[in-house]
Structures are given as structure tokens and as C-alpha cells.
C-alpha positions as a printed NumPy array, in Angstrom:
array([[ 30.506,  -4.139, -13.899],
       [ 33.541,  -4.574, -11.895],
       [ 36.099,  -6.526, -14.031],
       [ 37.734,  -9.79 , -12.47 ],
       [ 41.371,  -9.395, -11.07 ],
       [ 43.876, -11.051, -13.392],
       [ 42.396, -11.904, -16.331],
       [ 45.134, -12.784, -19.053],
       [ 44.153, -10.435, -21.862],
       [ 44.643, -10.564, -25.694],
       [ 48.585,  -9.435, -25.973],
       [ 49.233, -11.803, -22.841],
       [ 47.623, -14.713, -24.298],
       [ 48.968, -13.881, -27.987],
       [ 52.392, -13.376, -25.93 ],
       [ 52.147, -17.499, -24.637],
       [ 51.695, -18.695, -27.745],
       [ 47.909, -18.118, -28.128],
       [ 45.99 , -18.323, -31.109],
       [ 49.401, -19.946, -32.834],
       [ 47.071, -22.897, -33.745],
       [ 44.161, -20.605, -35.334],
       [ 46.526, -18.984, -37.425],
       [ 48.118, -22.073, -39.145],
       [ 44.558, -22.65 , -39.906],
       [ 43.862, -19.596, -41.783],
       [ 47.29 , -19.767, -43.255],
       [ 46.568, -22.964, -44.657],
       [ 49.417, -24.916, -42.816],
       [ 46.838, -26.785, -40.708],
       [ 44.219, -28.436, -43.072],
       [ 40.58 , -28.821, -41.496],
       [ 40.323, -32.775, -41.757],
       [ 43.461, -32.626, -39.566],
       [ 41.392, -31.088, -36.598],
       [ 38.859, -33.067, -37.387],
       [ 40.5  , -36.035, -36.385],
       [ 42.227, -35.123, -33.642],
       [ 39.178, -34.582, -32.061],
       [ 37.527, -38.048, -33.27 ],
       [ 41.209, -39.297, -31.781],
       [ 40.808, -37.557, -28.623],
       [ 37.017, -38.915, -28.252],
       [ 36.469, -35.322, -26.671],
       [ 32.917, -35.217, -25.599],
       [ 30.613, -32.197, -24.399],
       [ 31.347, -30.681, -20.973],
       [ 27.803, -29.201, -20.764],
       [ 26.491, -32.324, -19.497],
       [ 25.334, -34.578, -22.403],
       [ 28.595, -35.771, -23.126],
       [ 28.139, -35.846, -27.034],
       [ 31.663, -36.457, -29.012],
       [ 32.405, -33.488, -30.21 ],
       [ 34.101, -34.149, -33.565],
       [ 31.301, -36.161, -34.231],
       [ 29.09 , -33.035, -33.922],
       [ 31.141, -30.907, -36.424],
       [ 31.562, -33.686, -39.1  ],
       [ 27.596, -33.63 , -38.989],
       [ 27.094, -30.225, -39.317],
       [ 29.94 , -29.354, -41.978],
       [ 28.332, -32.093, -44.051],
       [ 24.84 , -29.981, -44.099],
       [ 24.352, -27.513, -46.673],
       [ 25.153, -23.8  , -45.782],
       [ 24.448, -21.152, -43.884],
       [ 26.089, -22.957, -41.125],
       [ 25.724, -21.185, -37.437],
       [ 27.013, -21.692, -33.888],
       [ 25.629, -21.423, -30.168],
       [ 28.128, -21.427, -27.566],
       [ 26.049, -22.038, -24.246],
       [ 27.552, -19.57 , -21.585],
       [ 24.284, -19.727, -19.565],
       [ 25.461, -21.882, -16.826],
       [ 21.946, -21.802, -15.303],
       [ 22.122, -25.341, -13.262],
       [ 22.641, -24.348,  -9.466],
       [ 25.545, -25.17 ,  -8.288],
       [ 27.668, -24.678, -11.861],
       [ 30.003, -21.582, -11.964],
       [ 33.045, -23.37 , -13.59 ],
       [ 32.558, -21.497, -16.945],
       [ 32.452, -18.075, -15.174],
       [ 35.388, -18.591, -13.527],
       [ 37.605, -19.588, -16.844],
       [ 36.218, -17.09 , -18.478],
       [ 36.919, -14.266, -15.771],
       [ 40.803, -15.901, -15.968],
       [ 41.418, -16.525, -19.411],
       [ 38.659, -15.464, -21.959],
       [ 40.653, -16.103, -24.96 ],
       [ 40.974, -19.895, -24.885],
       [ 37.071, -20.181, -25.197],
       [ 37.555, -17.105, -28.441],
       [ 40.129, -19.166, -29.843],
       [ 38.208, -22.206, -29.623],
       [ 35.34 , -20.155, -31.232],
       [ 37.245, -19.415, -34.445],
       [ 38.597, -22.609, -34.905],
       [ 35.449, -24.356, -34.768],
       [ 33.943, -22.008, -37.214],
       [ 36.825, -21.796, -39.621],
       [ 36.644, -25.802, -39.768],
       [ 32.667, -26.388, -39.874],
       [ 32.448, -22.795, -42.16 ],
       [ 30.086, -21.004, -39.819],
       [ 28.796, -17.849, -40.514],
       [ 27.755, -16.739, -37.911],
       [ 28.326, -17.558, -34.139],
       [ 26.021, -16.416, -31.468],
       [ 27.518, -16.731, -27.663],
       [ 24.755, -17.192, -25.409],
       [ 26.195, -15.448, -21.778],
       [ 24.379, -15.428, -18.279],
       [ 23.092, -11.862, -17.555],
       [ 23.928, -12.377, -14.277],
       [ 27.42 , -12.513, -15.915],
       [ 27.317,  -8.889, -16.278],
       [ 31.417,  -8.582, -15.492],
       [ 32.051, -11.288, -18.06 ],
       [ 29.544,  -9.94 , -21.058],
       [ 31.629,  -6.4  , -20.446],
       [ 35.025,  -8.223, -20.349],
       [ 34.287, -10.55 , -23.78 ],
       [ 33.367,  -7.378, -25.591],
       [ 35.807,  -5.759, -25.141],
       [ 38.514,  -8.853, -25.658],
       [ 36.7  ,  -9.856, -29.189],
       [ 37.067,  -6.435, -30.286],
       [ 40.864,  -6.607, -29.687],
       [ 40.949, -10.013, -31.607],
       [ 38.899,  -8.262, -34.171],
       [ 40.841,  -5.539, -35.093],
       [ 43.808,  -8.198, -35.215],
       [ 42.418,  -9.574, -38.123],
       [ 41.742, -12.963, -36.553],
       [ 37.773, -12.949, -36.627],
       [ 37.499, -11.914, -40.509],
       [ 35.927, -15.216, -41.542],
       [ 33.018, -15.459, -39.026],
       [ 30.223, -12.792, -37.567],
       [ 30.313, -13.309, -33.882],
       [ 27.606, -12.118, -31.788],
       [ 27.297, -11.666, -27.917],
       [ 23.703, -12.294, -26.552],
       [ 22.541, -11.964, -22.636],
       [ 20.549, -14.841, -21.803],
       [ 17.566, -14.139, -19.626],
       [ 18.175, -16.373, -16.562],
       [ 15.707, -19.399, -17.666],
       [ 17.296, -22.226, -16.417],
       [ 15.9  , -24.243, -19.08 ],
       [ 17.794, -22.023, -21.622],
       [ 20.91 , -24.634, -20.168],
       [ 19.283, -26.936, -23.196],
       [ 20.245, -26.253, -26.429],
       [ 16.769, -26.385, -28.228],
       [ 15.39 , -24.175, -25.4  ],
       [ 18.261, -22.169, -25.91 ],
       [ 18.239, -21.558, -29.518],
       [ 14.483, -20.781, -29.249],
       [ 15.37 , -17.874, -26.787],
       [ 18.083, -16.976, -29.322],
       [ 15.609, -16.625, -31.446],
       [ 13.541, -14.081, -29.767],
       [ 11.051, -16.858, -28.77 ],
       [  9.773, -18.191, -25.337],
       [ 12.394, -20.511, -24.091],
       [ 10.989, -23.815, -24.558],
       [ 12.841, -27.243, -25.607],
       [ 11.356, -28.12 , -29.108],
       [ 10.704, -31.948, -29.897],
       [ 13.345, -33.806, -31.638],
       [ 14.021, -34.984, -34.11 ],
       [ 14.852, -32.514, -36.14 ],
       [ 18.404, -32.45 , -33.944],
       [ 19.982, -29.251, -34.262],
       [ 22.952, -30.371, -36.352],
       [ 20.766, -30.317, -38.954],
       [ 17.88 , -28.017, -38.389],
       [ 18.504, -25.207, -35.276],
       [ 18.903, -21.75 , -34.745],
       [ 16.598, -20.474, -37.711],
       [ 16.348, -23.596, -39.694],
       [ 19.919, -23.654, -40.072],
       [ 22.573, -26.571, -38.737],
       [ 23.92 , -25.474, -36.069],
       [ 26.098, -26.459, -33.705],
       [ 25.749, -25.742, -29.796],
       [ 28.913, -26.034, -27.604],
       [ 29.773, -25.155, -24.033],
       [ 32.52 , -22.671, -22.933],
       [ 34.359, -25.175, -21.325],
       [ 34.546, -27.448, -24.336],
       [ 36.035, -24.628, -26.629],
       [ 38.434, -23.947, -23.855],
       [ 39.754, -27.237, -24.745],
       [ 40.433, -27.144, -27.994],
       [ 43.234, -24.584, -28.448],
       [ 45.39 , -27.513, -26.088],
       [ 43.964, -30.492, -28.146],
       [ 44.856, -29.425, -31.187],
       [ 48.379, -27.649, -30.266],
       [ 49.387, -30.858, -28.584],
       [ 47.75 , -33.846, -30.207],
       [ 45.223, -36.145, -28.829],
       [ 47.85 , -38.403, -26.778],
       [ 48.316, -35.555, -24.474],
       [ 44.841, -34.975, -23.489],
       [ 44.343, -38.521, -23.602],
       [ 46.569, -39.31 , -21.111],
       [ 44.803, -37.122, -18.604],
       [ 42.016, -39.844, -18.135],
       [ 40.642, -43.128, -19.161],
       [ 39.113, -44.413, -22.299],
       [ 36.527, -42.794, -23.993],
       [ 36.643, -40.215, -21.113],
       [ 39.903, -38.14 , -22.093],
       [ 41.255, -35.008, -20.516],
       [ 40.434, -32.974, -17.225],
       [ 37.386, -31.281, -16.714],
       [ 36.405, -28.841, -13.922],
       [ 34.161, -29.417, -10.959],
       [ 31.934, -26.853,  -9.163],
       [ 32.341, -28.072,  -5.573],
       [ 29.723, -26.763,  -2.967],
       [ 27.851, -26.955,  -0.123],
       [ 29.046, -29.046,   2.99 ],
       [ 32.722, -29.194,   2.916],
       [ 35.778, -27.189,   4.016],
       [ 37.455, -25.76 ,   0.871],
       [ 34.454, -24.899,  -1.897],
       [ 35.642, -23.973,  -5.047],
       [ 36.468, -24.792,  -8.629],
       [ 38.933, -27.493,  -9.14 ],
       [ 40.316, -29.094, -12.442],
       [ 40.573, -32.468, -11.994],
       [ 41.788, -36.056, -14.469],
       [ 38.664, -37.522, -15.484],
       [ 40.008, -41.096, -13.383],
       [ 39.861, -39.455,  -9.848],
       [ 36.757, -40.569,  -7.535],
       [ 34.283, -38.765,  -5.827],
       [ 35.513, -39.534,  -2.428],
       [ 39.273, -38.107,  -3.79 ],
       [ 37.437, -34.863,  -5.108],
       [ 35.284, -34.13 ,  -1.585],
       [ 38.247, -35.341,   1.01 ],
       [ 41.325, -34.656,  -0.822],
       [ 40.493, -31.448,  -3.014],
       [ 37.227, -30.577,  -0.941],
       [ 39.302, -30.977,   2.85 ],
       [ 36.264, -33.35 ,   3.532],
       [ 33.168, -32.543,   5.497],
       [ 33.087, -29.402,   7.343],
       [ 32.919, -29.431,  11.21 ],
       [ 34.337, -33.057,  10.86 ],
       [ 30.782, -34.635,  10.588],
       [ 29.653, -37.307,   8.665],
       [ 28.42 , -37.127,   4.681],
       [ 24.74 , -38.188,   4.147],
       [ 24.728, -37.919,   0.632],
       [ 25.803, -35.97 ,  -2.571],
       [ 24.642, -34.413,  -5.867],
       [ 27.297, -35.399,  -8.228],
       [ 25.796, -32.976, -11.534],
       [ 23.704, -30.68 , -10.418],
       [ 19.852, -30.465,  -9.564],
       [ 18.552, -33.309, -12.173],
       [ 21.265, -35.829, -10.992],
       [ 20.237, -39.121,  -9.082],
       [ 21.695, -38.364,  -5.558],
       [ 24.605, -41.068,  -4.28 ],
       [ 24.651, -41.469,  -0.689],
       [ 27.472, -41.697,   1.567],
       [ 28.225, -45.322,   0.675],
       [ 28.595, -44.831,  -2.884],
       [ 31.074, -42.026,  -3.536],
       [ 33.72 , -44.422,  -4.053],
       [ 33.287, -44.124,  -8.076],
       [ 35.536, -42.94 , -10.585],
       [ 34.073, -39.287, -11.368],
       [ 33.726, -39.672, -15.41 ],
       [ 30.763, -40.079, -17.624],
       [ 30.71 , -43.713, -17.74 ],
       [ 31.335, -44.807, -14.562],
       [ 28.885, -42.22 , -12.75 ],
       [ 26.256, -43.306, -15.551],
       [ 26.942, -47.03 , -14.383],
       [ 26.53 , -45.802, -10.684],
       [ 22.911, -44.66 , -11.439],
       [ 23.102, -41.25 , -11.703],
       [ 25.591, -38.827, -14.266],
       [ 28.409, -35.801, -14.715],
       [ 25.686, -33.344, -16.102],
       [ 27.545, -30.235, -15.071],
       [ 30.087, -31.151, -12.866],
       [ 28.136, -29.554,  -9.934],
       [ 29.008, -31.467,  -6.977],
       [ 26.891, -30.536,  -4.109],
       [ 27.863, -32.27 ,  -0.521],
       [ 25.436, -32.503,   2.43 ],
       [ 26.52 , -33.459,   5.732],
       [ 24.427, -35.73 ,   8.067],
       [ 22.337, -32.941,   9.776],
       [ 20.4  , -32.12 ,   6.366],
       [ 16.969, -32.956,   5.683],
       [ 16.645, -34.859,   2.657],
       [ 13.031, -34.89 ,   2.731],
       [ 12.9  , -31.138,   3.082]])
């Protein structure tokens, strides 16, 4: 697999101040509980579409008796998505340094990342990167595992996922039980996407006001969008979680290609409610896109101009 041009690597990051915060946790200058509530402060919630809060999610699982594991959900399987794969072909190490912090404050045991296969680049480039942070001594408290997902894009949910994990057909499994308290081989577990771990180093380095101020209530930070289809400059772009639709195709996006009109737009992916052209005026955040009728999901924004065939 050819390996993406650069990619900030271990003694780079480490160089920038990476995995400062992960080390004051191990040292025992940074207490657990502390983390804890920064993220109930921050109201982080998950970027793999759900929106769960985050901190919420770890308080529930470090409460369950152990073995505690993890599932990180690299699978990105929802057409249109490929913000993960480009963080992680930039900067790897803020999704491994998220990793370890999780699992040094929930005590996990074991953490399984769940990768794309079609990733193939990215799987080569994370083992090789974990290894480094291994033999640094930074990974001593948790087994971490690297798995190739098998290109189910049901895998995307995390009981499906933790069944294919588990050697199993990749099916959802009823809940309740909720994983938090009964998932990847009985055990809680705790499933979070790359893009949320990428967070975390920067929450908990700079406090919650800082990511807080990057958005509105109850939807803090930036997040990235996976812009596609009909419009002049495609691509990945991080945005506040208070810009609009409209801001995101016409300002970031360079509007619709050709200069034609929008018809409509998939604002997260495939099982998103469409919006059509009249309704892109909304803030792009989980909230207001839920009050609009449809949702974030992924952050897969796909534009269609006013020649397409809806019907088709």
C-alpha cells in the first residue's frame, strides 16, 4: 500500500506537544474524574452519527464490572464519508492518543480498532505508528488490536460491528442489552469513532471553554464534512458546528458546478431525509438539522444540481 504524503509521524507529533496530556495521566498528575468532566463540560457528543455524549458513555461503562473493552469504528462504510481516512492519512496519532486516554480512564483491557479494508494504506500506516508508541512505553496499560473490517456497510453500527468483531455475520443485535453494558463478548464496551478520539487530545489539553466556543450549545466544537457530488471544490472541510448548509455548499463548496441551480441535498449520508433547495438555509449541527426533518449522521453532504433525477 502506497503510504499518504505527509503524514505527521510519532517523533513529529511527540515533537508538538503530543501525547503531553496522556502522560500526566499515567503519571498521576491528571486524575481520571478530571477528564471525565471535561467531557460532561464540553457536552462532546459522537461524530459517527448518533450523536451520543460521550462522557456520558464512559461514566457508564467504567461503572460496569471488569473486563472492560473498546471498539473504535474506522469502517466509514456510509457513501459519501471519507473524513476519517483523511485525518488519519494526516495525523494518525491524535486518534492513538485519544485511544489511550480513553482506556486509561474507563480501565479497558483491551481495545479493538475496527479499519476499512479498503483502507489498506491506513491499516499499514497505524501498524506501524502503534508500534512506535509501543516501544515508547505509552501503550503498557492496554492490548490494542487492529482488525480489517470486511466492507459491510452495516458494520457502520456498532452492534453489527461488534458481531463482525466477533467472528460472526454482521448483523445489528436487538437492544437492550446496550453495549455499555453487555458488547463485544459479553463485556461493556465502549464503541467510538475516529473522529471523536481525534478530539480528545485538544479537549482535554485546553479545557472545555475552548472547544466550546467553536459552536453553539449542546453542539460544541468543529466537526468535519465529506462534501460531494455537484459542486465546484469537493473535499473535506472542518467546519464550527454554527455554520449553515448554504455557507458549507457556496462558501466552502464554490457553489453548484457549471453555475446551475441546486435541486436538493443529502445532508448525512444515504439514510438522511433529503432537504431540497429551499431548505439549506439551516444551521449544520445535530439539533437544528434534526428540527429540519432530517440529521448530521456522518457528515456526508451530497449536492445534486437541477438536471438529476430524483426518481431514478
Amino acid at each position: 500500500a502506497k503510504m499518504p504524503a505527509g503524514v505527521r509521524r510519532f517523533d513529529e507529533y511527540c515533537a508538538d506537544g503530543g501525547y503531553r496530556t496522556l502522560r500526566a495521566l499515567l503519571d498521576g498528575d491528571l486524575g481520571t474524574e478530571q477528564v471525565l468532566q471535561t467531557l460532561d463540560d464540553v457536552a462532546l457528543r459522537g461524530l459517527g452519527g448518533a450523536g451520543f455524549p460521550t462522557g456520558r458513555k464512559w461514566r457508564i461503562v467504567s461503572e460496569q464490572p471488569g473486563p472492560r473493552l473498546m471498539a473504535v469504528n474506522g469502517d466509514e462504510g456510509e457513501p459519501g464519508t471519507f473524513k476519517d481516512r483523511l485525518y488519519l492519512s494526516q495525523d494518525p496519532h491524535r486518534m492513538i492518543e485519544g485511544i489511550l486516554i480513553a482506556a486509561k480512564v474507563v480501565e479497558i483491557g483491551t481495545c479493538y480498532i475496527y479499519m476499512r479494508d479498503e483502507y489498506p494504506e491506513i491499516i499499514a500506516l497505524l501498524r506501524g505508528e502503534l508500534d512506535k508508541v509501543r516501544a515508547a512505553g505509552l501503550a503498557a496499560h492496554v492490548e490494542i488490536q487492529l482488525r480489517r473490517g470486511a466492507g459491510a456497510y452495516i458494520c457502520g453500527e456498532e452492534t453489527a460491528l461488534i458481531e463482525s468483531l466477533e467472528g460472526k455475520k454482521g448483523q445489528p443485535r436487538l437492544k437492550p442489552p446496550f453495549p455499555a453494558g453487555a458488547g463485544l463478548y459479553g463485556c461493556p464496551t465502549t464503541v467510538n469513532n475516529v473522529e471523536t478520539l481525534t478530539c480528545l487530545p485538544f479537549i482535554v489539553n485546553e479545557g472545555a471553554e475552548a472547544f466550546k466556543d467553536f459552536g453553539p450549545e449542546n453542539n460544541a466544537g468543529t466537526h468535519l464534512v465529506s462534501l460531494s457530488g455537484h459542486v465546484e471544490k469537493p473535499g473535506v472541510y472542518e467546519v464550527r458546528m454554527d455554520v449553515s448548509l448554504k455557507q458549507i455548499i457556496y462558501d466552502l463548496g464554490g457553489g453548484i458546478r457549471g453555475g446551475k441551480a441546486l435541486k436538493g441535498v443529502i445532508p448525512g449520508g444515504a439514510s438522511s431525509p433529503v432537504l431540497t433547495a429551499k431548505e439549506i438555509d439551516v444551521e449544520y449541527s445535530f439539533d437544528a438539522l434534526g428540527k429540519a426533518g432530517t440529521m448530521m449522521g456522518s457528515a456526508a453532504v451530497m449536492v445534486f444540481d437541477e438536471d438529476t433525477d430524483v426518481v431514478k
